[in-house]
DRENKOLFI-165999 format. One record per residue (C-alpha): residue number from 0; residue in one letter; z, y, x. Coordinates in nm, 4 decimals. Example, Ala and Ser with C-alpha at 12.3 -4.5 7.8 and 13.67 -1.06 7.14 Angstrom:
<rolos>
<i 0 aa a z 0.7800 y -0.4500 x 1.2300>
<i 1 aa s z 0.7140 y -0.1060 x 1.3670>
</rolos>
This chain:
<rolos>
<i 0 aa x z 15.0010 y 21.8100 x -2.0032>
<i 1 aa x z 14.9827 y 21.6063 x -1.6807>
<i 2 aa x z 15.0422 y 21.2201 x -1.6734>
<i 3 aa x z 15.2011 y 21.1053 x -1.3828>
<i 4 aa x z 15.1902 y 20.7692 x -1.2188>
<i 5 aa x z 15.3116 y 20.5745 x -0.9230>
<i 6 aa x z 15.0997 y 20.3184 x -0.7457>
<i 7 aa x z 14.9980 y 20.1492 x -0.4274>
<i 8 aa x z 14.7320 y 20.2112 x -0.1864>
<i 9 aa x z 14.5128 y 19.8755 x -0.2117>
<i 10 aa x z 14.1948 y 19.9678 x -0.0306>
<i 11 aa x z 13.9692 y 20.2967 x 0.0497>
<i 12 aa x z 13.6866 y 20.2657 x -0.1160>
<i 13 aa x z 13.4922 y 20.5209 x 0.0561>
<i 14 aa x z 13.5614 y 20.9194 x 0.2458>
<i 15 aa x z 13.3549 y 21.1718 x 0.3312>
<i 16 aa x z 13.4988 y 21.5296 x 0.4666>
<i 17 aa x z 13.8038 y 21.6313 x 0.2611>
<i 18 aa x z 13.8381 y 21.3635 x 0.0397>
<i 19 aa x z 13.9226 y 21.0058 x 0.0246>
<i 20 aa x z 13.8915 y 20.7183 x -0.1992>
<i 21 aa x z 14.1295 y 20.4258 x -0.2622>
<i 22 aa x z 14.1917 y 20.1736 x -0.5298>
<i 23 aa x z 14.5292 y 20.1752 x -0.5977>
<i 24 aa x z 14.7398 y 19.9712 x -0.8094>
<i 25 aa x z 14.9606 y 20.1042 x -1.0710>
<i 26 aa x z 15.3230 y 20.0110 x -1.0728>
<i 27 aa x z 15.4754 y 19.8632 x -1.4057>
<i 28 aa x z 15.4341 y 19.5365 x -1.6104>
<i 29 aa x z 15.0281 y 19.6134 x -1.6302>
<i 30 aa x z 14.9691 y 19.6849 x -1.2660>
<i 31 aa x z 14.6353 y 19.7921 x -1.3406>
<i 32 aa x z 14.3810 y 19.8648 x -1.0237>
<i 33 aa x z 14.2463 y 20.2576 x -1.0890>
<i 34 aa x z 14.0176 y 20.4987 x -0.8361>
<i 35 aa x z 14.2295 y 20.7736 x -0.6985>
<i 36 aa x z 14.0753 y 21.0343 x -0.5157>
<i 37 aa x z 14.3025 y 21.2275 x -0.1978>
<i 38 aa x z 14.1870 y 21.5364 x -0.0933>
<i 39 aa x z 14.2890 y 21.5157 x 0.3017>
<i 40 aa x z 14.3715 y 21.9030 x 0.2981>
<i 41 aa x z 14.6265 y 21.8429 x 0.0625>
<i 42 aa x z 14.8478 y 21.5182 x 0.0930>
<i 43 aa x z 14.6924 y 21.4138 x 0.4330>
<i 44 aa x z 14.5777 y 21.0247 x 0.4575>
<i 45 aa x z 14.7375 y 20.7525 x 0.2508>
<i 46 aa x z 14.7313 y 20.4520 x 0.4122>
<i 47 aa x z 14.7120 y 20.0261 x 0.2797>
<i 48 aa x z 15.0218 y 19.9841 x 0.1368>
<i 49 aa x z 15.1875 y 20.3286 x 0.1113>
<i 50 aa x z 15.3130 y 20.5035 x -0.1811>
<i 51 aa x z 15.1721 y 20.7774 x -0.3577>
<i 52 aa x z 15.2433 y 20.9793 x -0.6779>
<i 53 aa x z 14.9368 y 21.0278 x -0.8882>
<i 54 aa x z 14.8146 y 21.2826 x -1.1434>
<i 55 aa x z 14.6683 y 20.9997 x -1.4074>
<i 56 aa x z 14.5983 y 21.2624 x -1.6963>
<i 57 aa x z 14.1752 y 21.2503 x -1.6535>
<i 58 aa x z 14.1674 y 20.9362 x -1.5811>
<i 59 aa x z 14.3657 y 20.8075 x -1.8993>
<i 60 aa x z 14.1319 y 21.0293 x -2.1298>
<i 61 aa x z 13.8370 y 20.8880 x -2.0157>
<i 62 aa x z 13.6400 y 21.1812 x -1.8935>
<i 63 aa x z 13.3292 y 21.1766 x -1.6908>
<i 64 aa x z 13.2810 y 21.3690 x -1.3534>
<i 65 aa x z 13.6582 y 21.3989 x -1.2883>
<i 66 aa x z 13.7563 y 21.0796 x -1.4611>
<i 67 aa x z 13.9630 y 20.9048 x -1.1782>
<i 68 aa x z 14.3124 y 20.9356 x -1.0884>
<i 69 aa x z 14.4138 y 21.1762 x -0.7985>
<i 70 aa x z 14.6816 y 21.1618 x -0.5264>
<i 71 aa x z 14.9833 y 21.4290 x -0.6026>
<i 72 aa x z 15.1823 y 21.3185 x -0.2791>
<i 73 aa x z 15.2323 y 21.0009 x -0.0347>
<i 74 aa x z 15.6032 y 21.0640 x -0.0771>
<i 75 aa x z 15.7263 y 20.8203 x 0.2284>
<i 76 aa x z 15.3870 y 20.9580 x 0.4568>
<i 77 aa x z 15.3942 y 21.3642 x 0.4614>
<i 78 aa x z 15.1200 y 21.5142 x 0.6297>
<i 79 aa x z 15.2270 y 21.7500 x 0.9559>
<i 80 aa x z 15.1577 y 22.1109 x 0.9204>
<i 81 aa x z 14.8531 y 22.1982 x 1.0516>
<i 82 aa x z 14.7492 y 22.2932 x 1.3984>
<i 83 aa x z 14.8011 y 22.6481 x 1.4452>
<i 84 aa x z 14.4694 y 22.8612 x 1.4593>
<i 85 aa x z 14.4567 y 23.2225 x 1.5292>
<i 86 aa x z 14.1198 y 23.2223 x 1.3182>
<i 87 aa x z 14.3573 y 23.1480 x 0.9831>
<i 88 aa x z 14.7169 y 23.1389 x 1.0643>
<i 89 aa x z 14.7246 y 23.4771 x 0.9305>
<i 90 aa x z 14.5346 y 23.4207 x 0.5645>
<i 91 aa x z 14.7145 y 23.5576 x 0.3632>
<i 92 aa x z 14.4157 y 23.4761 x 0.0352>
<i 93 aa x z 14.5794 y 23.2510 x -0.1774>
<i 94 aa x z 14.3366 y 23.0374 x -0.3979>
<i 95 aa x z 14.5348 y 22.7601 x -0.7061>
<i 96 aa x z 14.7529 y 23.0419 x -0.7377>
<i 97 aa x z 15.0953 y 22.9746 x -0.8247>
<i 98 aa x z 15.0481 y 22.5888 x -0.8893>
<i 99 aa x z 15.2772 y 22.3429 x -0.6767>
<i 100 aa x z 14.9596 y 22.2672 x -0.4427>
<i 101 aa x z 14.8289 y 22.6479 x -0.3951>
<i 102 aa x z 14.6932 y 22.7059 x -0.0631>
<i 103 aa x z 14.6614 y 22.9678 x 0.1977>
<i 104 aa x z 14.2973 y 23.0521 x 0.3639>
<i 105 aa x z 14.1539 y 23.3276 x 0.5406>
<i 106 aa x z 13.8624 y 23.4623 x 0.3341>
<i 107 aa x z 13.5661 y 23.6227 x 0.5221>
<i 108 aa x z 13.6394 y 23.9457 x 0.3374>
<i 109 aa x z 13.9565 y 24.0063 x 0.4007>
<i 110 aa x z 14.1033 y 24.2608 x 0.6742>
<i 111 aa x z 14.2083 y 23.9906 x 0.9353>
<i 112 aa x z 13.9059 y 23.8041 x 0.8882>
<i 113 aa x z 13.6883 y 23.8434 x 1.2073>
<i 114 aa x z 13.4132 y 23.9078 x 0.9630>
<i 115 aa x z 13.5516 y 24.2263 x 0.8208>
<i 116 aa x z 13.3828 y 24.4572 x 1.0222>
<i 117 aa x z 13.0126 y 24.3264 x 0.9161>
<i 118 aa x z 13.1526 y 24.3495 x 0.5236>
<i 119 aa x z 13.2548 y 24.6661 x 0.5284>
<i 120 aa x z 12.9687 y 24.8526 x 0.7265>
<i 121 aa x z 12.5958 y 24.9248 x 0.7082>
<i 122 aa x z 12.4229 y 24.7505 x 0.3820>
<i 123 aa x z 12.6945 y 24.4893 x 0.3209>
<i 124 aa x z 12.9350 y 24.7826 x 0.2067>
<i 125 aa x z 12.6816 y 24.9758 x 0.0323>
<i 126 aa x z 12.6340 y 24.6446 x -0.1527>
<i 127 aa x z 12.2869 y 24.5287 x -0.0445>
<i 128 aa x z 12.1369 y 24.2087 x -0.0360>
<i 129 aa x z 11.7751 y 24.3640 x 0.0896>
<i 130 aa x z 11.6073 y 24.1657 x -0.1384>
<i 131 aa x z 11.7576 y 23.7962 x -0.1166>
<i 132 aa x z 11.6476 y 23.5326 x -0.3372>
<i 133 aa x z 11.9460 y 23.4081 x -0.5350>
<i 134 aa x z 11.9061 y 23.0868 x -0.7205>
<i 135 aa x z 12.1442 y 23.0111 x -0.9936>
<i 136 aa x z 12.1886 y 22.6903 x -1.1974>
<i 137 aa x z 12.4364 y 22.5437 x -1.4935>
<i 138 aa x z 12.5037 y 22.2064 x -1.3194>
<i 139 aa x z 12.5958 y 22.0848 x -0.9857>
<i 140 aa x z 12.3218 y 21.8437 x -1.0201>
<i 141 aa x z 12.0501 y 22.1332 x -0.9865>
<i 142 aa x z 12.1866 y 22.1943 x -0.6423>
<i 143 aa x z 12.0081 y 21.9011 x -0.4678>
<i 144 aa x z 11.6515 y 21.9352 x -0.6376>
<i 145 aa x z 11.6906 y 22.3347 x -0.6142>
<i 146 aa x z 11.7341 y 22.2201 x -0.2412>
<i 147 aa x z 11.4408 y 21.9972 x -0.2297>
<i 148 aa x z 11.1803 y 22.2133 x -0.4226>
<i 149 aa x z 11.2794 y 22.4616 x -0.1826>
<i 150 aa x z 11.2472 y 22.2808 x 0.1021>
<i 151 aa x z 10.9153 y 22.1663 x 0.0132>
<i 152 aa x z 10.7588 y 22.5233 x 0.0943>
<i 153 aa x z 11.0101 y 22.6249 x 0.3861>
<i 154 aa x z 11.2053 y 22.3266 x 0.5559>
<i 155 aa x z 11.3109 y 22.5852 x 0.8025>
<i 156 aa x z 11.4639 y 22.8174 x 0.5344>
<i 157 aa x z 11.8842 y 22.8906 x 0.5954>
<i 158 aa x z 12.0462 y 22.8025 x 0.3022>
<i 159 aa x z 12.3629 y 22.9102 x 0.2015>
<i 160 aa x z 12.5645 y 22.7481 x -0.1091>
<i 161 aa x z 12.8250 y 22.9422 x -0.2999>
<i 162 aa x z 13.0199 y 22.7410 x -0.5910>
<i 163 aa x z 13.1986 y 22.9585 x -0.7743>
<i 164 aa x z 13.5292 y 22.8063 x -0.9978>
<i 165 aa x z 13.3631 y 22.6752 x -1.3359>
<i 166 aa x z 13.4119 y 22.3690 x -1.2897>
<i 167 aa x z 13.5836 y 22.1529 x -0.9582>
<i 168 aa x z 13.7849 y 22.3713 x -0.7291>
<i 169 aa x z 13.7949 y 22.2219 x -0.4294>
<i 170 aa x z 13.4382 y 22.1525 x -0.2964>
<i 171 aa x z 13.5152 y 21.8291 x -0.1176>
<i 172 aa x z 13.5144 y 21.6542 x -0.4609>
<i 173 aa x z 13.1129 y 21.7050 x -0.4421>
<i 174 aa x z 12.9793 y 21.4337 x -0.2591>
<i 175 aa x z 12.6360 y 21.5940 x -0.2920>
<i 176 aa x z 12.7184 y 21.8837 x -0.1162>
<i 177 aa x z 12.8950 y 21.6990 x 0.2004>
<i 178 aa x z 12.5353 y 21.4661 x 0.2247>
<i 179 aa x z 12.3180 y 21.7582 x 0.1869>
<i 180 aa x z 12.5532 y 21.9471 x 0.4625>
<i 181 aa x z 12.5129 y 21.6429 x 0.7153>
<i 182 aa x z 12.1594 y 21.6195 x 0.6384>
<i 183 aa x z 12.0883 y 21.9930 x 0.7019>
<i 184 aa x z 11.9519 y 22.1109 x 0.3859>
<i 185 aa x z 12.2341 y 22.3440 x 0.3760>
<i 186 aa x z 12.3289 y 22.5924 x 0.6555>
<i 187 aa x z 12.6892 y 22.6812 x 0.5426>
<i 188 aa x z 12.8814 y 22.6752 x 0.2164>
<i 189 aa x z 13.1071 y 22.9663 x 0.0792>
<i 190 aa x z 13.3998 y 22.8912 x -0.2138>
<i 191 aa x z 13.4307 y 23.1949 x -0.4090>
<i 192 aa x z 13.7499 y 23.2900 x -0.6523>
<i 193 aa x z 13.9641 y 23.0405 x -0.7145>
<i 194 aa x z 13.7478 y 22.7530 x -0.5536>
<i 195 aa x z 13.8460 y 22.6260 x -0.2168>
<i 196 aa x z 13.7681 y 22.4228 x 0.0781>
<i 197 aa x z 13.4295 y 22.5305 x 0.1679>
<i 198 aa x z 13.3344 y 22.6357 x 0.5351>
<i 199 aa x z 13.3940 y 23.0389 x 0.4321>
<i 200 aa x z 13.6179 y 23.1545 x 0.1353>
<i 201 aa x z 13.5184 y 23.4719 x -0.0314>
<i 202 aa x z 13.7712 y 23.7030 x -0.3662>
<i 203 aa x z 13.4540 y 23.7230 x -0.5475>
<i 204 aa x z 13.1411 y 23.6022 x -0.6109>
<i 205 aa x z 12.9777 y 23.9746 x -0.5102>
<i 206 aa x z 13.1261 y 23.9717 x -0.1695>
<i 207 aa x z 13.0579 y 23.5888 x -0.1196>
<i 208 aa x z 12.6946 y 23.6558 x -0.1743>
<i 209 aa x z 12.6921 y 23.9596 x 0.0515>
<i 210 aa x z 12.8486 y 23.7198 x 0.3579>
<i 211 aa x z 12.5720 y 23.4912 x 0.2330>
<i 212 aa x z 12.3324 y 23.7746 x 0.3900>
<i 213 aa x z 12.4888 y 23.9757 x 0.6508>
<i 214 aa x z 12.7385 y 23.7083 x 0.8003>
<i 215 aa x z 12.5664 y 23.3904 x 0.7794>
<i 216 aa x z 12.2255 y 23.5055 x 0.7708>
<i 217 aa x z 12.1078 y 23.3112 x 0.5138>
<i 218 aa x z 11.7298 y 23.3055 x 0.3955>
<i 219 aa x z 11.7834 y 23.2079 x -0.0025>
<i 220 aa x z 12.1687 y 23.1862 x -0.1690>
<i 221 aa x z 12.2136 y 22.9281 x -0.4243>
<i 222 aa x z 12.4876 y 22.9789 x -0.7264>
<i 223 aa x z 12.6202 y 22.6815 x -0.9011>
<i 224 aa x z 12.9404 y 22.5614 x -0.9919>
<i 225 aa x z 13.1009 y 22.2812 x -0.8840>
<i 226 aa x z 13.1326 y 21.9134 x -1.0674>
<i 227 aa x z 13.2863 y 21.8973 x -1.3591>
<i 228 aa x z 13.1187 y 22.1228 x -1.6316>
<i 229 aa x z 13.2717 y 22.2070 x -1.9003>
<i 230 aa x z 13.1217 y 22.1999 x -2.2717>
<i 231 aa x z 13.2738 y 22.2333 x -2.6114>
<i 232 aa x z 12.9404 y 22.2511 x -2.8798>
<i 233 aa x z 12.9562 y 22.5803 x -2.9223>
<i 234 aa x z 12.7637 y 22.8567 x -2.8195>
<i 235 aa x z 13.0169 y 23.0505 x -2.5857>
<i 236 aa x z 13.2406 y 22.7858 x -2.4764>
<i 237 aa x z 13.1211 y 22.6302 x -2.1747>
<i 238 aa x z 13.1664 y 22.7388 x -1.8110>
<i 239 aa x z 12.7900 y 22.7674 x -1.7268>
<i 240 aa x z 12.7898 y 23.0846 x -1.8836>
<i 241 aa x z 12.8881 y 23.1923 x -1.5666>
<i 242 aa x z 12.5149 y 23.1596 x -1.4361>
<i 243 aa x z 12.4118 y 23.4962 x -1.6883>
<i 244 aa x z 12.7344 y 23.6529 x -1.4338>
<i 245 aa x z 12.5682 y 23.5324 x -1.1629>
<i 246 aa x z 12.2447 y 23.6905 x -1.2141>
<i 247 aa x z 12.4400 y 24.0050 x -1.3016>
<i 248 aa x z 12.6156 y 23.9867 x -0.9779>
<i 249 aa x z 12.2504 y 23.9160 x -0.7501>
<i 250 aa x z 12.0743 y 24.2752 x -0.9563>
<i 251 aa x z 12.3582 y 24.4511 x -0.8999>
<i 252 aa x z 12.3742 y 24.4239 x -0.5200>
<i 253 aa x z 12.0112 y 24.4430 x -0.4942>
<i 254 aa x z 11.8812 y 24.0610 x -0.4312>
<i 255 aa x z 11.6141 y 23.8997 x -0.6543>
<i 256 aa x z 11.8018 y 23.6750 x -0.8993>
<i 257 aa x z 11.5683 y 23.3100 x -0.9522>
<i 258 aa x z 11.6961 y 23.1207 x -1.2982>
<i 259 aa x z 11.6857 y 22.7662 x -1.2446>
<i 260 aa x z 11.5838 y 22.6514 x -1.6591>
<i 261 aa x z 11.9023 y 22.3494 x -1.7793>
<i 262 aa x z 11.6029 y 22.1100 x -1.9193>
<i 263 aa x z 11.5775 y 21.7610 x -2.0576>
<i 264 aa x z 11.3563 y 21.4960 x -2.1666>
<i 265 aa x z 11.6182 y 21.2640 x -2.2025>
<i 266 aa x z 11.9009 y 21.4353 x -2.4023>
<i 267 aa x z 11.9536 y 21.3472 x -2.6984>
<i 268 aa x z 12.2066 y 21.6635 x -2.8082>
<i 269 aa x z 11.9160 y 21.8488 x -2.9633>
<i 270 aa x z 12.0787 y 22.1736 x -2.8201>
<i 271 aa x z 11.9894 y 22.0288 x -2.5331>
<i 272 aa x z 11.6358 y 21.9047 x -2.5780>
<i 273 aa x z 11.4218 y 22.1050 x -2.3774>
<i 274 aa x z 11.5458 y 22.4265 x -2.2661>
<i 275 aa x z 11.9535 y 22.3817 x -2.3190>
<i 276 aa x z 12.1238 y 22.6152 x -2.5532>
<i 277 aa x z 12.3319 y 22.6439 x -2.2251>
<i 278 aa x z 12.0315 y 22.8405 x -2.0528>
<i 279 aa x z 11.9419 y 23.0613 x -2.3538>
<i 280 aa x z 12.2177 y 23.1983 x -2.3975>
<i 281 aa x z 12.3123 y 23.2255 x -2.0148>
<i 282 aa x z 11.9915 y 23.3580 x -1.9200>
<i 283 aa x z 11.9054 y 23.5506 x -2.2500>
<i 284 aa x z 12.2436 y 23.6992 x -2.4118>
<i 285 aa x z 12.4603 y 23.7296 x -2.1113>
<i 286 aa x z 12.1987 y 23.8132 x -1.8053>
<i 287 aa x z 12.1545 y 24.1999 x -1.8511>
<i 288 aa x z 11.9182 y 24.2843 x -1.5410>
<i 289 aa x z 11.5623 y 24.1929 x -1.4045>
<i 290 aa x z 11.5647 y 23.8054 x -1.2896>
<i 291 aa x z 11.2895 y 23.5257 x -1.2511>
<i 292 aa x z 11.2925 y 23.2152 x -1.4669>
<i 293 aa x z 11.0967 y 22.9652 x -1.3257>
<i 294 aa x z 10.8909 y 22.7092 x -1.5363>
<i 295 aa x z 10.5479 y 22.4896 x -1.4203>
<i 296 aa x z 10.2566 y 22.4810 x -1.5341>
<i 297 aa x z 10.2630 y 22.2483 x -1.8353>
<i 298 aa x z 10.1427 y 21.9301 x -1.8799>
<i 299 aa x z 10.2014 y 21.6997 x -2.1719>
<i 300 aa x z 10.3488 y 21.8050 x -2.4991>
<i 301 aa x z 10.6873 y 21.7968 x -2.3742>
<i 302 aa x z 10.5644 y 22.0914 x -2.1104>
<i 303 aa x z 10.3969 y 22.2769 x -2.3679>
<i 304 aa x z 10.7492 y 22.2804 x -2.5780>
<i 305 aa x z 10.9219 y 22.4205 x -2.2407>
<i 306 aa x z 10.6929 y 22.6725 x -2.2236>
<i 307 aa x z 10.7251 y 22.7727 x -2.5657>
<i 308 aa x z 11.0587 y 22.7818 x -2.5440>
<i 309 aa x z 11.0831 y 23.0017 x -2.2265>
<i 310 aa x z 10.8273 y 23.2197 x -2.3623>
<i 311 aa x z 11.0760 y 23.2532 x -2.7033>
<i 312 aa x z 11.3453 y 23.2857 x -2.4389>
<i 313 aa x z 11.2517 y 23.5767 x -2.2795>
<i 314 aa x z 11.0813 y 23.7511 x -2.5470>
<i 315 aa x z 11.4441 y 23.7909 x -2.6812>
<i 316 aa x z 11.6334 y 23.8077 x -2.4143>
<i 317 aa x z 11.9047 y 24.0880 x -2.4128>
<i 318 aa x z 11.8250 y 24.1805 x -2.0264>
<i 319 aa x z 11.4686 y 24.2146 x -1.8618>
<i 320 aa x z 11.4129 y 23.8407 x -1.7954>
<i 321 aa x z 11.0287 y 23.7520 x -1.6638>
<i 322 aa x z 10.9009 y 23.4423 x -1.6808>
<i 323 aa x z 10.7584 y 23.2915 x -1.3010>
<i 324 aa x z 10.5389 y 22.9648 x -1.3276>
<i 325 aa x z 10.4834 y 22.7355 x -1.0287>
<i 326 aa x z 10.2494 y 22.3934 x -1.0053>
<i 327 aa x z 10.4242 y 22.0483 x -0.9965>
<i 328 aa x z 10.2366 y 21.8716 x -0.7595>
<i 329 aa x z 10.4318 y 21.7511 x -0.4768>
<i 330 aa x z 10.7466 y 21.8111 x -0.6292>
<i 331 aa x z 10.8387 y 21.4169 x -0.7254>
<i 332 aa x z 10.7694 y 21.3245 x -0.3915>
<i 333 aa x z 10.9972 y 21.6154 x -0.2694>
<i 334 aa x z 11.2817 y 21.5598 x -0.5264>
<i 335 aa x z 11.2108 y 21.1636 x -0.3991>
<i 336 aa x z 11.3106 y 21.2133 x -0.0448>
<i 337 aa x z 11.6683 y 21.3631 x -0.1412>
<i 338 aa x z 11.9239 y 21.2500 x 0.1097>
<i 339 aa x z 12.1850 y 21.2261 x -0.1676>
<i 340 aa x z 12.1252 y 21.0550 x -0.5237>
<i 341 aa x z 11.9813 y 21.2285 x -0.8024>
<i 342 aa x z 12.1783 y 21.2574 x -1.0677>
<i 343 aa x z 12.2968 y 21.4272 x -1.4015>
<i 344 aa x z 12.5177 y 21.3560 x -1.7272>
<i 345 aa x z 12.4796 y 20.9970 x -1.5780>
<i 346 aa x z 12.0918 y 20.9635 x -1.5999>
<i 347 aa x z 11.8703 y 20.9738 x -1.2655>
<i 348 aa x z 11.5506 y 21.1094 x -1.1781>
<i 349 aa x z 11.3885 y 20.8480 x -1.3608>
<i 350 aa x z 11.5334 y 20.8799 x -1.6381>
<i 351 aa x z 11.5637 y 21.2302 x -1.7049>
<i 352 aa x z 11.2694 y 21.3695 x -1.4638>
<i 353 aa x z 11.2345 y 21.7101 x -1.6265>
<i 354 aa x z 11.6287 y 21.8369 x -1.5632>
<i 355 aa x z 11.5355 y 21.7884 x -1.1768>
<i 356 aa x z 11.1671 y 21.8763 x -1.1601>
<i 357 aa x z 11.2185 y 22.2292 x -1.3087>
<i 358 aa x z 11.5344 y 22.2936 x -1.0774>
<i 359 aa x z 11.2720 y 22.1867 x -0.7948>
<i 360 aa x z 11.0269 y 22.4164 x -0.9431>
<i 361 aa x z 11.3349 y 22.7387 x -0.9123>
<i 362 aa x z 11.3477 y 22.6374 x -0.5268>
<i 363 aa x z 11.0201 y 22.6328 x -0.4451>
<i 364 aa x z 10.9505 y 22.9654 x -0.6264>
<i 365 aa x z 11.2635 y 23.1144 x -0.3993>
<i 366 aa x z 11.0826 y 22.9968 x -0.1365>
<i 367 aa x z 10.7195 y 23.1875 x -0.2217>
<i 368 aa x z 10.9742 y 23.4831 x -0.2181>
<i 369 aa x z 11.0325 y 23.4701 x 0.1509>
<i 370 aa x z 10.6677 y 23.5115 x 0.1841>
<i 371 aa x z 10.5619 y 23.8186 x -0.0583>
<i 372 aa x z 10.4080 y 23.5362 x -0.2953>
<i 373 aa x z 10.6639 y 23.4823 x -0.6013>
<i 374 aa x z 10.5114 y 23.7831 x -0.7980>
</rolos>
């Protein structure tokens, strides 16, 4: 059920594109100050001292990634309608279907997109990828050292991220991805199903990775869903199963599917030490076609257990996984010089090196693929 509560605007406390943050003070006897996050798309710009209706629900349970209040409505400051513009007035793809804030877009594959044309001719609509490298990952917090292990073998590679609807839906509530965007590490970003916001839309995930190619031209398309993942301790019930689809999805229209491994030093959920249960079963029980998993070269005991458990991994894997394995050296210093902050399940790269160095080790083995080496 949703919690609502009314507050005040105090302060912003920081923006980037599409979202906003303020500190805003509750109404009542308490008057407590909380975070509330305003997506700009949505309720427009709150300003000091106006009045908004929030959605307190996350917040009030204490959860992690989406734990902050968000702005329902600045009832006495309505945005205006948007400008018109001939390039989406006439979406007609809506995405938060039938919820009070569901929104109107014009996806790339839809018949009044001006991409149409190059979706549904030549290899895009036989449903070819020619070969792309397609990197897929559990957590959002791959995305940036998936960047920068990729980066350290081809700066000049087009990138093009998709985040499918696991976990956040719109993608301005990923700071990582608007630093990475401004920094250039990413060429363009595509939200695919019910995900929004990001510079193309796509219905699905298969013809989101086929604009990837033949629209946007990329080099390498990462997979990973947005903030917020969701795990319950069981085998089958969190959303990064979706990264077994994913692989699914890159065989079946003919690109080279890359596994970035969910691994941790630092965990200390023994389903998660090492290779995550999240992985093995993504990558082993629900990925049903030829794809890389990417390891390095161990060092250490704790490398020699990785390996062991990939090894274990694929050797009873339900599809035809391989196992790819790429050196470390120069990967800290790459991961290092991230232009966004390193971080996952609240732990950075120093304190949980191995769940960014092997995500690092996925990108640069996409990038060996550009060049005939990845095997």
């Amino acid at each position: 059920m949703m919690q609502w509560r009314e507050g005040t605007v105090q302060e912003v406390r920081g923006r980037w594109p599409g979202a906003v943050e303020y500190a805003v003070r509750l109404a009542g006897d308490d008057g407590d100050l909380v975070r509330a996050l305003a997506y700009t798309a949505l309720v427009g710009e709150p300003q000091v001292g106006d009045r908004v209706l929030l959605n307190a629900s996350a917040l009030l349970r204490g959860l992690g990634t989406g734990g902050l209040a968000f702005v329902v409505a600045a009832p006495d400051r309505l945005p205006a309608d948007p400008p018109a513009d001939p390039t989406t007035a006439s979406g007609h793809i809506v995405k938060a279907r039938y919820t009070p804030q569901q929104q109107m877009f014009m996806a790339v594959d839809e018949q009044d997109s001006p991409h149409h044309a190059a979706l549904t001719s030549g290899a895009a609509d036989a449903g070819d990828l020619q070969g792309l490298p397609v990197v897929v990952a559990d957590l959002h917090s791959a995305l940036p050292a998936v960047l920068a292990g990729l980066r350290a073998e081809r700066p000049d590679a087009r990138v093009v991220y998709l985040m499918p609807d696991g976990g956040a839906l719109p993608i301005a509530f990923s700071r990582a991805v608007a630093g990475l965007r401004e920094a250039g590490w990413l060429h363009s970003t595509v939200t695919v199903g019910q995900a929004y916001g990001g510079e193309h839309e796509a219905v699905t995930l298969h013809s989101g990775l086929l604009a990837a190619k033949h629209v946007l031209a990329a080099d390498v398309a990462v997979v990973i869903q947005g903030p917020g993942n969701v795990g319950t301790g069981t085998s089958w019930g969190y959303t990064g199963v979706a990264a077994g689809e994913a692989l699914n999805a890159a065989s079946t229209l003919r690109g080279r599917g890359v596994g970035a491994l969910r691994v941790s030093d630092a965990d200390a959920r023994e389903r998660h030490r090492g290779i995550s249960h999240h992985s093995r079963t993504a990558y082993g029980r629900i990925a049903l076609v030829p794809a890389d998993l990417v390891v390095t070269h161990p060092t250490g005991e704790f490398g020699e257990l990785v390996l062991r458990q990939a090894c274990e991994l694929v050797a009873e894997a339900s599809g035809p996984v391989r196992l790819a394995q790429v050196e470390e050296d120069g990967l800290d210093e790459a991961l290092r010089g991230s232009p966004v902050r390193l971080s996952t399940m609240g732990r950075g790269l120093d304190e949980d090196h191995a769940a960014f160095l092997y995500s690092a080790a996925a990108g640069r083995y996409a990038a060996r693929l550009l060049d005939g080496a990845g095997g």
